[in-house]
DRENDO-1510 file (C-alpha; in Angstrom, 1 decimal, always signed):
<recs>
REC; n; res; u; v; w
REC; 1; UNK; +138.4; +226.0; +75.6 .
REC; 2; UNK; +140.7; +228.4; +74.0 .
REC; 3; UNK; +143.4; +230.2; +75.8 .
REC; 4; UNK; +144.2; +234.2; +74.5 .
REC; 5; UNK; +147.4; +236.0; +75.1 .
REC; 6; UNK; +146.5; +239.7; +73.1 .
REC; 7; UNK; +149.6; +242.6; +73.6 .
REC; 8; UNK; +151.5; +240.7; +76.5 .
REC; 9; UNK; +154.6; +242.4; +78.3 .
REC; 10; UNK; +155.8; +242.5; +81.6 .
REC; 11; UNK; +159.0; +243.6; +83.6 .
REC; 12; UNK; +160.9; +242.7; +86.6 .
REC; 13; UNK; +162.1; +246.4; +87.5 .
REC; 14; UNK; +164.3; +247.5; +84.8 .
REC; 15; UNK; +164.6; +244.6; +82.7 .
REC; 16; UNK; +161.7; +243.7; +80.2 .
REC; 17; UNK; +161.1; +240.4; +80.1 .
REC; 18; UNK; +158.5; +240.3; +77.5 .
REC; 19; UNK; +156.9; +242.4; +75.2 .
REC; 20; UNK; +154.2; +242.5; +72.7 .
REC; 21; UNK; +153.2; +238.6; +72.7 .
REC; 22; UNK; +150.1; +237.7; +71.0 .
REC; 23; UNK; +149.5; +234.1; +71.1 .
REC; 24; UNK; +146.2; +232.0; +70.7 .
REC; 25; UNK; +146.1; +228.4; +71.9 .
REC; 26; UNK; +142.7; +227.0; +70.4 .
REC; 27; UNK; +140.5; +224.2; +72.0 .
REC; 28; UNK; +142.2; +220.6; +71.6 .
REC; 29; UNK; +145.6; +222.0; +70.4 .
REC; 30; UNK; +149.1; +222.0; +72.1 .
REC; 31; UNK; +151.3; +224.1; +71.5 .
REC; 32; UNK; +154.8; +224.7; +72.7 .
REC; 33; UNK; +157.0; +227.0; +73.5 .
REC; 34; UNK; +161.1; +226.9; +72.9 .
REC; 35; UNK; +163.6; +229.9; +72.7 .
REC; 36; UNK; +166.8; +230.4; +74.5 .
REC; 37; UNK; +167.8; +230.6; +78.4 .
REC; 38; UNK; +165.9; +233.8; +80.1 .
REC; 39; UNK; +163.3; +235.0; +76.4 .
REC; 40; UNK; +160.6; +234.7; +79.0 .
REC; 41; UNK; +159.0; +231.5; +78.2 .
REC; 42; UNK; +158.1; +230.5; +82.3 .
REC; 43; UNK; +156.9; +234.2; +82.7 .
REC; 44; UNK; +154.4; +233.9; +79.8 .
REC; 45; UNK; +153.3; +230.6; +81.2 .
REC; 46; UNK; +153.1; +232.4; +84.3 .
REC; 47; UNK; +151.1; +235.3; +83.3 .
REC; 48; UNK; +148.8; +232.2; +80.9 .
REC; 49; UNK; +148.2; +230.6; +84.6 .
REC; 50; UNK; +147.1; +233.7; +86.6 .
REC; 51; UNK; +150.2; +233.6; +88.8 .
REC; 52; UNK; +151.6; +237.4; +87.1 .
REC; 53; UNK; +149.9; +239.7; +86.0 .
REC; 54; UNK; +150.3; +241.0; +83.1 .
REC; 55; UNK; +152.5; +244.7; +83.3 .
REC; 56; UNK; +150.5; +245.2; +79.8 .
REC; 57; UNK; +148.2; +242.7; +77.7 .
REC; 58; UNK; +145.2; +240.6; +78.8 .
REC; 59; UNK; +144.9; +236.5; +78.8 .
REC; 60; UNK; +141.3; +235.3; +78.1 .
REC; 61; UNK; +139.6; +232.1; +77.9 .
REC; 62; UNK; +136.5; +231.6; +75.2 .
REC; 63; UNK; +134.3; +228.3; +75.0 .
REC; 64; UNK; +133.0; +226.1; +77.3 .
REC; 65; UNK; +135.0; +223.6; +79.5 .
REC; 66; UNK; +134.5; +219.9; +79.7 .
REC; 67; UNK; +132.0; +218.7; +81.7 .
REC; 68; UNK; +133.0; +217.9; +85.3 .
REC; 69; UNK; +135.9; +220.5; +85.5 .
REC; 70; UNK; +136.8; +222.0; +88.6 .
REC; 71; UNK; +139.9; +224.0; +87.6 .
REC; 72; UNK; +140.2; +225.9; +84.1 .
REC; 73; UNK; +143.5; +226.3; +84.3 .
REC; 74; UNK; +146.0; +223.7; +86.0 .
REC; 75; UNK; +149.9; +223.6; +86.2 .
REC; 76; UNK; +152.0; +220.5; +85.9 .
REC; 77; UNK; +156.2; +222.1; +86.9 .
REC; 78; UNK; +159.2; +220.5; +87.0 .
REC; 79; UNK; +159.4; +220.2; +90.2 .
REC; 80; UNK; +157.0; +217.3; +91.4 .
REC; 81; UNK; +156.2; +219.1; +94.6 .
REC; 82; UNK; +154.7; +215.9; +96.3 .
REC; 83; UNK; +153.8; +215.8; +100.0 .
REC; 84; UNK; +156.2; +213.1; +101.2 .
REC; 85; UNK; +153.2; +212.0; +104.5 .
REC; 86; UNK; +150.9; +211.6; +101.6 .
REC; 87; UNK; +150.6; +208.7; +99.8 .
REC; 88; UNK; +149.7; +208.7; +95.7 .
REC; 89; UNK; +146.0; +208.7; +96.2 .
REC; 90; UNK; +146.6; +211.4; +98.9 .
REC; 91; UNK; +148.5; +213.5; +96.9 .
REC; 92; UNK; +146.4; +213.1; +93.7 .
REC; 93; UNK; +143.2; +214.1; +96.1 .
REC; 94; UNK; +144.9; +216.8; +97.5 .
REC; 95; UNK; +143.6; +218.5; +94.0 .
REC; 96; UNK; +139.9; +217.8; +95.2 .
REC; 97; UNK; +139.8; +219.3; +98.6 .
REC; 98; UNK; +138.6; +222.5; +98.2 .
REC; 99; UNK; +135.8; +221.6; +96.4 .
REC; 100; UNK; +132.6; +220.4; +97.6 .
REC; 101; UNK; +132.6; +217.2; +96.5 .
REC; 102; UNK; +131.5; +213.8; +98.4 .
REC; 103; UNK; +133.5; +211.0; +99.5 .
REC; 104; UNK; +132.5; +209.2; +96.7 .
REC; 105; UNK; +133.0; +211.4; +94.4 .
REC; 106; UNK; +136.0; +212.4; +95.3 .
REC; 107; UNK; +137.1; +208.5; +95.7 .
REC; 108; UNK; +135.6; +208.6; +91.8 .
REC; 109; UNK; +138.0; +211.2; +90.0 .
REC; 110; UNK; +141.0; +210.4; +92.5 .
REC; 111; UNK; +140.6; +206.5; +90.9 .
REC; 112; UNK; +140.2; +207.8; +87.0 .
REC; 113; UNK; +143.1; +209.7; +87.5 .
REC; 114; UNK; +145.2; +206.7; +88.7 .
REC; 115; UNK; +143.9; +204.9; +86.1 .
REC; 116; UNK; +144.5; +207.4; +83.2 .
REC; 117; UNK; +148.1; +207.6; +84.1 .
REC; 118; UNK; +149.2; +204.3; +85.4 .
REC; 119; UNK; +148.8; +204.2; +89.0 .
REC; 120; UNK; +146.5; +202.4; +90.1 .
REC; 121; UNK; +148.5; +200.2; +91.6 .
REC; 122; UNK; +150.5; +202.8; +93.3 .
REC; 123; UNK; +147.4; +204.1; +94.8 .
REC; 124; UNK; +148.7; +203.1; +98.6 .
REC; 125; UNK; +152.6; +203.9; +98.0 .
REC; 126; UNK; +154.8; +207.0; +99.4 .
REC; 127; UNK; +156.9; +209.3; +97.2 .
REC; 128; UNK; +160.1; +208.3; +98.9 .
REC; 129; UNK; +159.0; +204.7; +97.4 .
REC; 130; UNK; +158.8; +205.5; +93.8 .
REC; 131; UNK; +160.8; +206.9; +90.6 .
REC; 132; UNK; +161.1; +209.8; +89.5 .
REC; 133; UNK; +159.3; +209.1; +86.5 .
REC; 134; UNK; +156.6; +207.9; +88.5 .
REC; 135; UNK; +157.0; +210.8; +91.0 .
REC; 136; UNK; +156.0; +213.0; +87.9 .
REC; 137; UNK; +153.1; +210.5; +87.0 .
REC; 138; UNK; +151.6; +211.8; +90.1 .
REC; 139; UNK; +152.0; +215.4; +89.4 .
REC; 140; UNK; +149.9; +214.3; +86.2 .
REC; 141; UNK; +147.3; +212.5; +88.0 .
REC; 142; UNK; +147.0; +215.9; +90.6 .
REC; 143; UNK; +146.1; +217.6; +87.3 .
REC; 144; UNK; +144.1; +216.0; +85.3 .
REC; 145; UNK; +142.1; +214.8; +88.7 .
REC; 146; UNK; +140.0; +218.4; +88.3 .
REC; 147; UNK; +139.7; +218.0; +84.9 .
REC; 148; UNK; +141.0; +220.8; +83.1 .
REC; 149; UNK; +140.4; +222.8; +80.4 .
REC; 150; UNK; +143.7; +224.0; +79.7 .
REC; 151; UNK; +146.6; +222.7; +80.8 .
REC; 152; UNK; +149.6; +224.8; +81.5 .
REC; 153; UNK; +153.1; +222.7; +81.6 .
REC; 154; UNK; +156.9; +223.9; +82.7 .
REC; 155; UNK; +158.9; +221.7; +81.8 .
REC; 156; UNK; +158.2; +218.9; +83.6 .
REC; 157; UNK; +160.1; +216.3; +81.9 .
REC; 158; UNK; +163.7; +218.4; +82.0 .
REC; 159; UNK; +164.7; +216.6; +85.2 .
REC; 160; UNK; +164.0; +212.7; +84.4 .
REC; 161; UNK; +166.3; +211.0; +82.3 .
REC; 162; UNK; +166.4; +209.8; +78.2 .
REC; 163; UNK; +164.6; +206.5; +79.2 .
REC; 164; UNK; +161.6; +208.4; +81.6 .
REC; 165; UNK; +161.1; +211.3; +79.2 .
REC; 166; UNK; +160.3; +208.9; +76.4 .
REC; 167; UNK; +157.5; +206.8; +78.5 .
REC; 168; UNK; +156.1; +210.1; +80.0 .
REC; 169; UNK; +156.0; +211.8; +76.7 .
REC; 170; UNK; +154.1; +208.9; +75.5 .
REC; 171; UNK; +151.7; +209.1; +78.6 .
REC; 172; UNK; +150.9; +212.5; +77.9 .
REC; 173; UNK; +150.1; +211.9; +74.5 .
REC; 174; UNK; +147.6; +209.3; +75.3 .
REC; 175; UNK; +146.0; +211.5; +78.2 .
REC; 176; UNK; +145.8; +214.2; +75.2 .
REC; 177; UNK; +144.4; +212.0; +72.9 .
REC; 178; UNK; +141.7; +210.7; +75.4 .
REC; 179; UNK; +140.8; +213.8; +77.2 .
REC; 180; UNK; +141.2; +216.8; +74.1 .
REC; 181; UNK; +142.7; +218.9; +76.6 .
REC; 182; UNK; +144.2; +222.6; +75.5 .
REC; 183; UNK; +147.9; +222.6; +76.3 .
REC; 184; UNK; +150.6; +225.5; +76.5 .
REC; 185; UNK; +153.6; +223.7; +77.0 .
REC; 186; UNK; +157.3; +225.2; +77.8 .
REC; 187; UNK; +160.3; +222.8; +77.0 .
REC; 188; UNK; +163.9; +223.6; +76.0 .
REC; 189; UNK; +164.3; +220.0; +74.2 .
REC; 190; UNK; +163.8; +219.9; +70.6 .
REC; 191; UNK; +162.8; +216.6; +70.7 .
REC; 192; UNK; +159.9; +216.9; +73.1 .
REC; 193; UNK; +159.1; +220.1; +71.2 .
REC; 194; UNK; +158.7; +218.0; +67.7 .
REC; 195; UNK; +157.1; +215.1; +69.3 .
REC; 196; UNK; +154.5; +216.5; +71.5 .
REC; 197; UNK; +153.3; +220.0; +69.5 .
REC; 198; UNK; +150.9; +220.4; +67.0 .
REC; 199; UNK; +152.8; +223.9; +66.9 .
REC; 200; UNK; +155.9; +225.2; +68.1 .
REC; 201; UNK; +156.7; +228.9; +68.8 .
REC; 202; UNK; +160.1; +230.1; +68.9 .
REC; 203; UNK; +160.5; +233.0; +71.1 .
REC; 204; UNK; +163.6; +235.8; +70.7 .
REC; 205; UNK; +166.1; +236.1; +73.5 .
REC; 206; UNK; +165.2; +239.0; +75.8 .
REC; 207; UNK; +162.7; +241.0; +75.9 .
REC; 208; UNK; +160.8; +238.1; +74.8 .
REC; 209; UNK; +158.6; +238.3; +71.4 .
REC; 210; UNK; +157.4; +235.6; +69.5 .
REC; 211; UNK; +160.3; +235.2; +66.4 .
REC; 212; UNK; +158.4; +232.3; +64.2 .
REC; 213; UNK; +156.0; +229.4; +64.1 .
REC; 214; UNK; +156.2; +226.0; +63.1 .
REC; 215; UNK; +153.0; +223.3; +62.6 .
REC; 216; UNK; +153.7; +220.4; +62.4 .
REC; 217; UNK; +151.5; +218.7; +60.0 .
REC; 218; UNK; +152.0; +215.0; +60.7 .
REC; 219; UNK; +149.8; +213.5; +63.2 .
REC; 220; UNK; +151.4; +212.7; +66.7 .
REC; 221; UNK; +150.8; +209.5; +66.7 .
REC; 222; UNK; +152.6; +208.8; +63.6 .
REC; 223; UNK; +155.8; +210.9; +64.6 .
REC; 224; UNK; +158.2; +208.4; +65.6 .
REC; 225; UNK; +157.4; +205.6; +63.0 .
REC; 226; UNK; +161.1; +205.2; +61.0 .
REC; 227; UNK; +159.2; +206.1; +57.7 .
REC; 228; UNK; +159.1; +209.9; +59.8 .
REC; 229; UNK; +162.7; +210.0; +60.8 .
REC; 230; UNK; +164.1; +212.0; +58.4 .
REC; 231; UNK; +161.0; +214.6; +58.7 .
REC; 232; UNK; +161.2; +214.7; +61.8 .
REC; 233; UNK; +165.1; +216.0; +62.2 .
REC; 234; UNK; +164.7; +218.3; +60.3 .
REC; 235; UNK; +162.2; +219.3; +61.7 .
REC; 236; UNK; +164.5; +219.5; +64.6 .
REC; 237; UNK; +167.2; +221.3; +62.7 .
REC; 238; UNK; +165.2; +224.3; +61.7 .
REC; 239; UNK; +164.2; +224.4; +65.0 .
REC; 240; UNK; +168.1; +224.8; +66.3 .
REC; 241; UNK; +168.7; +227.5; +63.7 .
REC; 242; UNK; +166.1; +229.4; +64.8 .
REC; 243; UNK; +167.4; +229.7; +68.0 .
REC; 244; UNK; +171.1; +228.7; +67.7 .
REC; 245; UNK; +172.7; +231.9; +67.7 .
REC; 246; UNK; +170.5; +233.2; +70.5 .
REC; 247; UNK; +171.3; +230.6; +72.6 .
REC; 248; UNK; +174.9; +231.0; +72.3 .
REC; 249; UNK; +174.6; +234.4; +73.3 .
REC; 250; UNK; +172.4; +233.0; +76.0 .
REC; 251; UNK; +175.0; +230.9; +77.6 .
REC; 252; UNK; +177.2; +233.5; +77.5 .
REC; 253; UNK; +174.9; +235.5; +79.3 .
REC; 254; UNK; +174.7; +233.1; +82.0 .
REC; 255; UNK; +178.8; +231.7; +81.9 .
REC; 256; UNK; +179.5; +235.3; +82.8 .
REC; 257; UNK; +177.3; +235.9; +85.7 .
</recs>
């Protein structure tokens, strides 16, 4: 399913957040968003999700979803939001239980989801009990339980460490792989940005507009063999100077309030 972002701007009173943002996420693709503190990534994903509307612009969704989906559009954040009474399996099903679904269904998709991202043998443990790597693993599972179409992310590594991000980002490129899910992903890490996008739009500092584009032509799977290294920073590099002196006024931005 593809996602459409056509003439997207919105405000929050007198500031304008966004403006004119025309972005087109086709079916199977991931693309990712980067730009400095406050150019409105979170808003677009935001307005993407259905959670804003739009002050101007219209989001639309063309093709068909996969079979068995239940949500469209699905949000994993930074924030794990787990109920701490639940355990995995009761937070992954959570997903399911507005939709008229039987036991055994239900028991079905909560078990592929666990399986798909690890957990399995988590199924009966609390989140006070686990990581927070595997805390975010769960978020993951609660997603991809309703089987998406397009999956809408916030930065949901930024609060794990070096060691977790790199095992998660790999997780999420298998669950990619495996399930062709659509993905509009917001990250301020370069790295995540080259590793995980098979484009990468930078957006200005505020009001928000898209500034340039990168593809990344090697395959994902191949992007962290040595042979890649080199490509791959600089890769990151032009990414930094395409946002470097933005961010800086960024920071200043925020230092001073």
């Amino acid at each position: 399913m593809d996602l459409r972002l056509s003439g997207i701007a919105h405000r929050y009173g007198d500031l304008t957040a966004i403006e004119r943002v025309d972005l087109t996420v086709g079916s199977g693709e991931t693309v990712v968003l980067i730009g400095p503190s406050g150019c409105g990534k979170s808003t677009l994903l935001g307005i993407a999700g259905g959670l804003l509307a739009p002050g101007a612009g219209r989001v639309e969704t063309a093709g068909a979803a996969p079979a068995g989906c239940l949500n469209p559009l699905t949000y994993v954040f930074q924030d794990f939001a787990l109920l701490p009474w639940r355990t995995v399996e009761g937070n992954v099903a959570l997903a399911l239980e507005h939709h008229p679904l039987t036991a055994s269904e239900r028991a079905e998709r909560v078990d592929a989801a666990l399986a798909l991202t690890g957990l399995r043998e988590f199924a009966l443990v609390y989140p006070k009990q686990l990581s927070g790597g595997m805390r975010q693993r769960v978020g993951l599972a609660r997603a991809v339980v309703v089987r998406p179409a397009i999956l809408l992310l916030d930065e949901p590594l930024s609060a794990l460490d070096a060691q977790t991000r790199e095992l998660l980002m790999a997780d999420l490129l298998a669950i990619w792989e495996r399930e062709r899910t659509t993905a509009l992903y917001v990250t301020h890490n370069l790295a995540e940005a080259a590793r995980l996008g098979d484009r990468v739009v930078v957006m200005s500092r505020r009001p928000g507009r898209i500034k340039d584009t990168l593809a990344i032509d090697l395959p994902r799977g191949a992007r962290e063999r040595p042979e890649h290294a080199a490509a791959m920073a600089d890769l990151q590099a032009r990414l930094w100077r395409l946002i470097e002196d933005e961010a800086r006024v960024a920071e200043r931005e925020v230092a001073d309030g």
